[in-house]
Backbone as CSV, one residue per row, in Angstrom:
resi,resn,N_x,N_y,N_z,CA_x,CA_y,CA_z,C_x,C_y,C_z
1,UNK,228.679,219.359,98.277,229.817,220.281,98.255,231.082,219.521,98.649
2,UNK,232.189,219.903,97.971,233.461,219.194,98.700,234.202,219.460,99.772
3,UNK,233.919,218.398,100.524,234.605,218.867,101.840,235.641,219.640,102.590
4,UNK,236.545,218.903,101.619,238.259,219.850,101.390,238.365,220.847,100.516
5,UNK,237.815,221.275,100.122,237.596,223.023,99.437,238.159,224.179,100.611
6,UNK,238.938,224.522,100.697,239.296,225.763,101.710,238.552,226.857,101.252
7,UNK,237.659,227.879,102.524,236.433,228.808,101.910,237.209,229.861,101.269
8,UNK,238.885,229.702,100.831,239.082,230.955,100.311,239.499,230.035,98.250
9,UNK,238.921,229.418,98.201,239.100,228.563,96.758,237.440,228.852,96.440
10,UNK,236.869,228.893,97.156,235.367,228.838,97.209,234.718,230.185,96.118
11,UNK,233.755,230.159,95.126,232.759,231.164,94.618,231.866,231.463,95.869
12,UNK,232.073,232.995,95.468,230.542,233.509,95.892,229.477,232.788,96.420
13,UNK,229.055,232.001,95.138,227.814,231.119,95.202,227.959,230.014,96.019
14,UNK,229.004,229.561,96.171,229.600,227.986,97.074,229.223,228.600,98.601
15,UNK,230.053,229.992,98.292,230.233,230.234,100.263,228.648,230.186,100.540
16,UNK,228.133,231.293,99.581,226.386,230.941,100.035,225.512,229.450,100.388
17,UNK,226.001,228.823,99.630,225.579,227.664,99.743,226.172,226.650,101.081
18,UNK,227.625,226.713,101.232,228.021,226.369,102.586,227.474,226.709,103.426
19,UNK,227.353,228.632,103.343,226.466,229.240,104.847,225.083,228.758,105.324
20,UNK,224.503,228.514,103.904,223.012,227.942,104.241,222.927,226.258,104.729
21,UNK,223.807,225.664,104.619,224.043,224.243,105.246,224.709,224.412,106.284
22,UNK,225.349,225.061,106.712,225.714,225.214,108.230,224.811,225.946,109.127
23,UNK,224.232,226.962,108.593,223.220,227.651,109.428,222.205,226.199,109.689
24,UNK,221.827,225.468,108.983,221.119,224.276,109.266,221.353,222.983,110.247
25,UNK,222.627,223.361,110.125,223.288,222.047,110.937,223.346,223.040,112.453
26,UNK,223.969,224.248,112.529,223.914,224.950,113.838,222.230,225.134,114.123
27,UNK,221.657,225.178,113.509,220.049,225.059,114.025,219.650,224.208,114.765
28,UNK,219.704,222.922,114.004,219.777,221.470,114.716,220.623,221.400,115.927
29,UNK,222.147,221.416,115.633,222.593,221.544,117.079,222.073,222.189,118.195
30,UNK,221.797,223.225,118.183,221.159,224.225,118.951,219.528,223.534,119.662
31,UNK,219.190,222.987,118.143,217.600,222.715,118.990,218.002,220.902,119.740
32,UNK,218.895,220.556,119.306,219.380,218.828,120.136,220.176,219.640,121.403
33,UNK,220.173,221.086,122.065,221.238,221.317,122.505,222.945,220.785,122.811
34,UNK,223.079,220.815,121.195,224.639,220.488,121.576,225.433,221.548,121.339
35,UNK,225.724,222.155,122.699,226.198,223.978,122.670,227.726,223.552,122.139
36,UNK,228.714,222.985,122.164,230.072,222.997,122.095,229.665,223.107,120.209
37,UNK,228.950,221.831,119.811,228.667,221.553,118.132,228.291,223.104,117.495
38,UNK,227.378,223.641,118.456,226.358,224.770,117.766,227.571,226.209,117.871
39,UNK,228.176,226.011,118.459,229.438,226.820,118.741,230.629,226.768,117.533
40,UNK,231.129,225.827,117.501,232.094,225.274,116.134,231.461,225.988,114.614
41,UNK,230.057,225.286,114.659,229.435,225.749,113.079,228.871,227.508,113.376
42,UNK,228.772,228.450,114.373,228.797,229.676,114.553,230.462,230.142,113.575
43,UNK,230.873,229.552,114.597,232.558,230.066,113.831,232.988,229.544,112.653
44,UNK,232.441,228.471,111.873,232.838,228.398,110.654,231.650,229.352,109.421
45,UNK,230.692,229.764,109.959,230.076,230.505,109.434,230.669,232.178,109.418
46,UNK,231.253,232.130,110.577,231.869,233.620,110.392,232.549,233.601,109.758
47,UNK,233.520,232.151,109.796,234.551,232.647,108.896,234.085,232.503,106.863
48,UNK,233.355,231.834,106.737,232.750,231.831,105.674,232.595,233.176,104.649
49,UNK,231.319,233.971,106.219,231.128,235.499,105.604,232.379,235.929,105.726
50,UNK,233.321,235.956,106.516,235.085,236.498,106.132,235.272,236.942,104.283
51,UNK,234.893,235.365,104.301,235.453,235.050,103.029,234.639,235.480,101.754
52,UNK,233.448,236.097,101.763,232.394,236.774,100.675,232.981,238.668,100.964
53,UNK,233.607,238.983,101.836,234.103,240.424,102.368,235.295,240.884,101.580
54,UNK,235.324,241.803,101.468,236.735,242.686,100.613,237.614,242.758,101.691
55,UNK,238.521,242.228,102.002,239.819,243.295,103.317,240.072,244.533,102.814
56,UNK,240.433,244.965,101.626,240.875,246.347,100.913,239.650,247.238,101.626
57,UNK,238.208,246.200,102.381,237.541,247.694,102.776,237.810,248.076,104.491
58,UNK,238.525,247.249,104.712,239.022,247.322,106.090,240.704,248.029,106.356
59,UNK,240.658,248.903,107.098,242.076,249.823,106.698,243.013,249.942,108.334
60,UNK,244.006,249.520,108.676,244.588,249.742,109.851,244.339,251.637,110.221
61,UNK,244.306,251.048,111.600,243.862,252.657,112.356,241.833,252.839,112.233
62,UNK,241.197,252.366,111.957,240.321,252.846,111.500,239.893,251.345,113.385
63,UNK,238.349,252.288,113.610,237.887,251.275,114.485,236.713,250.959,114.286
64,UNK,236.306,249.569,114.847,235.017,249.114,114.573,234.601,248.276,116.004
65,UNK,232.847,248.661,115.679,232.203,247.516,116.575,232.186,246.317,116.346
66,UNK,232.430,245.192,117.407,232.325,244.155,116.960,231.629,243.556,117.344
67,UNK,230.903,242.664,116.178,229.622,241.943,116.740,229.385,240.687,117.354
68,UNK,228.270,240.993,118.194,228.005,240.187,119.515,228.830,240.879,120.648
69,UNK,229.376,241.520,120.920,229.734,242.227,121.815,229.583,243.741,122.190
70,UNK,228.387,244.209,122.446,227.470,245.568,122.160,229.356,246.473,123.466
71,UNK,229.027,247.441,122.866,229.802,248.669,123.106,231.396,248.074,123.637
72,UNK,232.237,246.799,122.712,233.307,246.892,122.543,233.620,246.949,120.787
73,UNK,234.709,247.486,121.241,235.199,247.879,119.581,236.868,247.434,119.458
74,UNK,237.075,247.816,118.479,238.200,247.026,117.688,239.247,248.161,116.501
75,UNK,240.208,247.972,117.314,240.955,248.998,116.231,241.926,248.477,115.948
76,UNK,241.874,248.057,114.278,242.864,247.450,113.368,244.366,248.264,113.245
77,UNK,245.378,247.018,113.730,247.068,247.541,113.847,247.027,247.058,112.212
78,UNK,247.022,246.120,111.506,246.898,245.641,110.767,246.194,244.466,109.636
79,UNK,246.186,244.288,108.409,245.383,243.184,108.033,246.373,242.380,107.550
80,UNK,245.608,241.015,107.594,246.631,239.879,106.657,245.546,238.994,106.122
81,UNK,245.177,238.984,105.210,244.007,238.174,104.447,242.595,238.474,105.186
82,UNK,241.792,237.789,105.369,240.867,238.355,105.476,240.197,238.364,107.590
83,UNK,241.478,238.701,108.145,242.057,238.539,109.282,242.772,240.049,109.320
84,UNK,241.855,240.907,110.358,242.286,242.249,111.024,242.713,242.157,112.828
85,UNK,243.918,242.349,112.649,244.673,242.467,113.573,244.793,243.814,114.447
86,UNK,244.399,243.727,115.941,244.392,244.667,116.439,244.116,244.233,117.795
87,UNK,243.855,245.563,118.323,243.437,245.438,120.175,241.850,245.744,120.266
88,UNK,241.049,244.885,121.315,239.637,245.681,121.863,239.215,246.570,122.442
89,UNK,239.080,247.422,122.205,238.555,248.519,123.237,237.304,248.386,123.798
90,UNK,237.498,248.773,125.412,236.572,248.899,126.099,236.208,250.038,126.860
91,UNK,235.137,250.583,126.056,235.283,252.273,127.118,236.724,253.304,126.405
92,UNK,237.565,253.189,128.261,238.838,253.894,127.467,239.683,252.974,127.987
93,UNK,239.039,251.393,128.233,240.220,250.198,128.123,240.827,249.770,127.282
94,UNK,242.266,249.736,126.724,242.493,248.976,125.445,243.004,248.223,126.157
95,UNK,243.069,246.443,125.321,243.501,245.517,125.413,244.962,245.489,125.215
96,UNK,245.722,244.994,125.757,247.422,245.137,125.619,247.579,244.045,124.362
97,UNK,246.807,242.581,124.649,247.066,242.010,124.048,246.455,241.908,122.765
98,UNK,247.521,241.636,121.574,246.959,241.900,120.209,245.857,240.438,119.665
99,UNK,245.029,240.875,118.906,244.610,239.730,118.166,244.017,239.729,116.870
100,UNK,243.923,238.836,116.209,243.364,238.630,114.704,241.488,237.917,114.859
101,UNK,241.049,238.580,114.281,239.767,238.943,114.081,238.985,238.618,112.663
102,UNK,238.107,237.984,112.502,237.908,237.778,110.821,236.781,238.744,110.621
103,UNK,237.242,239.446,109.310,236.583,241.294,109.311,235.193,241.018,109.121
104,UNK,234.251,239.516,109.229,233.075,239.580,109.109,232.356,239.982,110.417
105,UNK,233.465,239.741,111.496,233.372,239.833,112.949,233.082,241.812,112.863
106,UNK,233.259,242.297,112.267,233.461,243.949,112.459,232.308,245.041,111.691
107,UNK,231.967,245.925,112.595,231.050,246.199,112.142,231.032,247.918,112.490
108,UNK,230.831,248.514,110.459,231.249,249.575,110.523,230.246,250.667,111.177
C-alpha cells in the first residue's frame, strides 16, 4: 500500500485493507508490549474507520455514546469532515471545553 495516500484519497477496499495491517501491527505491539506503539496504531485505525463512515449521518444537537468510555456521551455543536465537534457529557456534567472527535469514535 502507499504510504503517503491520505485515508481520505483512500477506496473502501484500501481503508479495509490498511485496517487489517494495522490491526496486525497493533497486535504485535501489544503482544512485544510496546503500549505508546500499540496506542498510535489504535488511533490510526479509528481514524481509518472515520474514513469508511458517512458524516451526513451524524447531525449537530443529536448525542452519542462514545466508545471505550461506558456511560460518557457526546453531543455534536458541529461537523467538519469526518470530525464531530462538541462537548462530553458526564451524568449531568458537560464539559466546557469543546472538542473534535472522529464520528467512528461515536456510537449511536
Amino acid at each position: 500500500m502507499e504510504q503517503d495516500k491520505r485515508y481520505s484519497q483512500m477506496t473502501s477496499h484500501e481503508l479495509h485493507q490498511e485496517i487489517a495491517a494495522l490491526k496486525e501491527k497493533a497486535r504485535k505491539a501489544e503482544q512485544l508490549g510496546i503500549v505508546n506503539e500499540f496506542a498510535v496504531l489504535e488511533r490510526k485505525i479509528t481514524m481509518a474507520k472515520a474514513y469508511m463512515l458517512n458524516p451526513e449521518d451524524y447531525k449537530p444537537g443529536e448525542v452519542y455514546e462514545i466508545e471505550g468510555d461506558p456511560g460518557v456521551h457526546f453531543k455534536i455543536t458541529y461537523m467538519n469532515g469526518v470530525f464531530a465537534w462538541g462537548h462530553r457529557i458526564r451524568g449531568e456534567m458537560v464539559n466546557r471545553e469543546e472538542e473534535g472527535l472522529p464520528i467512528s469514535m461515536l456510537m449511536k
